[in-house]
Structures are given as C-alpha cells and as structure tokens.
KETIDREN-86543 format. One record per residue: residue in one letter; x, y, z of N, C-alpha, C in turn. Coordinates in pm, whole numbers, plus 50000, padded with zeros to 5 digits. Layout:
residues N
AXYZXYZXYZ ...
END
This chain:
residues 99
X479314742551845479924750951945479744765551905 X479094774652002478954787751966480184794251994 X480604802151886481794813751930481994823952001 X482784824752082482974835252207483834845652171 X483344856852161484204868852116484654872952270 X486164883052244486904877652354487444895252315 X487434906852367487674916552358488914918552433 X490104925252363491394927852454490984939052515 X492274936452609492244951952731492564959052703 X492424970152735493094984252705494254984052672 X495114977352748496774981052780497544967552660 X496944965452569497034960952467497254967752363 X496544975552386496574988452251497624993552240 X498435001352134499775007052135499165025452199 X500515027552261499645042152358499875054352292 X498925061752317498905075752176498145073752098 X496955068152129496135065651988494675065352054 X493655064151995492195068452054491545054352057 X491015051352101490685037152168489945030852035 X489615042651952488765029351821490255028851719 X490515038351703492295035351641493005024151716 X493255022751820493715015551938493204999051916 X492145003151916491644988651851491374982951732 X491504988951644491854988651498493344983151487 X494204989351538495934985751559496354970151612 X495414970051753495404957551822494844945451731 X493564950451686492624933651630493754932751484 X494854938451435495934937851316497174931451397 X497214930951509498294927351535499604936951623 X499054946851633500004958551608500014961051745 X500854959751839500974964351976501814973352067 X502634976951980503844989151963503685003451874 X504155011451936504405023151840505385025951753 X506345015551737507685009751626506295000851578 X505604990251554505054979451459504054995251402 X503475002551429502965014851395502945023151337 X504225022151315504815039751228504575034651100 X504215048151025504045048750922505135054850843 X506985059450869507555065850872507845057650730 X508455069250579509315061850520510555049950543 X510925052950665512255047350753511355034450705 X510535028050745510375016250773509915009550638 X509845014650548509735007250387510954998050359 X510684993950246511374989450178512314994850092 X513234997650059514185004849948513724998249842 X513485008749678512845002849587513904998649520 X515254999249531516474987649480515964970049504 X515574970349649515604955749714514354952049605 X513644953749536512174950349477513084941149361 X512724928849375513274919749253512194923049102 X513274926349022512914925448899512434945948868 X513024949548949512454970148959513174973848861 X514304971948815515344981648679513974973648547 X514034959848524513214957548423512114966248418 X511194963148510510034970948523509834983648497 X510694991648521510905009048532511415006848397 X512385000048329512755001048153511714996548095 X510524989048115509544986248021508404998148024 X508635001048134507055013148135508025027548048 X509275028248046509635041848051509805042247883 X509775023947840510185024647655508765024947662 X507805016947685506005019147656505805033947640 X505965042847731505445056247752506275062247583 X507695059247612508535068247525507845059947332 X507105050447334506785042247214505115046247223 X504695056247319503035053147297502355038647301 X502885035347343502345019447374501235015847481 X500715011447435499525005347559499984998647652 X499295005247787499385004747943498484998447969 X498374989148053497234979548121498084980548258 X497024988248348497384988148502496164975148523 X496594967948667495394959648690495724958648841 X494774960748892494764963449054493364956549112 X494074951649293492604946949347491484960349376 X490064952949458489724962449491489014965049636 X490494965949746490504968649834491134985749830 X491144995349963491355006149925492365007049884 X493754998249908495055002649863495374996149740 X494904986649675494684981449522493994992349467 X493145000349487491875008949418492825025249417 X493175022949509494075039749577495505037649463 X496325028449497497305026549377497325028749239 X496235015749180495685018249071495235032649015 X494545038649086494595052749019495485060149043 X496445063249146497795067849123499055065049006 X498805052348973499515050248854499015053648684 X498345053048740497235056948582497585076748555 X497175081548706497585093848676499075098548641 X499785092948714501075091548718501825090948563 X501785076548515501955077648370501525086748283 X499995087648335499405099848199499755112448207 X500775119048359501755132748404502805128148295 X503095114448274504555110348228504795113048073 X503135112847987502555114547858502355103747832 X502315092347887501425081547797500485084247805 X499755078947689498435086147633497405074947553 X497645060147641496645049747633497215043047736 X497025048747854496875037947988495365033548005 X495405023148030493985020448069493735010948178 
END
C-alpha cells in the first residue's frame, strides 16, 4: 500500500504565525496560541523536579572540591544547546575539569 500524504488546512494552524512556522506548529501538534507560548509561565517550577536539592548539592560540593564534571547530553539541538550551556555555566562557577 502506497502512502498518502495528507496536508492540513490553513485554519489548523495556530493564528499569528507565518504559514511555514504555522506548519511547523501544526505537523507538532500545536493548534493554539496557549499550546504555543513560549512564556516562563508555562514551565515547570524547578522545586517540582524530583531529586533537584540533591543534584544542585552534588554539583555545588564537586565545583567547591575541584572535582570532575562529566556533562553528557543528546545530539539533537536542545541536548547539544544545553550541554554547552552547562559546561559554560559551571566553568563561570570555577570548576575547572568539566568535561
């Protein structure tokens, strides 16, 4: 059976946005300008993150002990984009063997 690509309509798209954005939004799912926003409002609070006080006390005794950092990230843009934000991040912090 050959596959039939099946293009949505316009009025699918969330409105305010340029028709290749528009359809970028749509083929994700995204059909609102609330599923859209990119606003801090709509994160997560970094309290709710299970296991965040450990985490933040192990990097902050590593840094304060010179201890070796192993970041490990995918490599899609926001695994690749992260990953080097944290690397810089720590090494602002003075650790001084992140790798």
């Amino acid at each position: 059976m050959k596959p039939r690509l099946v293009r949505r309509q316009a009025n699918h798209y969330p409105e305010g946005y340029s028709p290749l954005i528009g359809r970028l939004l749509s083929g994700r799912g995204i059909t609102s300008d609330a599923e859209a926003s990119l606003e801090l409002a709509g994160l997560l609070h970094p309290d709710s993150l299970k296991g965040i006080d450990e985490a933040a006390s192990l990097l902050a005794d590593a840094v304060c002990r010179q201890a070796s950092v192993l970041i490990v990230g995918d490599f899609d843009a926001d695994g690749a984009t992260s990953t080097a934000l944290m690397v810089r991040v720590l090494t602002a912090f003075g650790a001084q063997q992140v790798r």
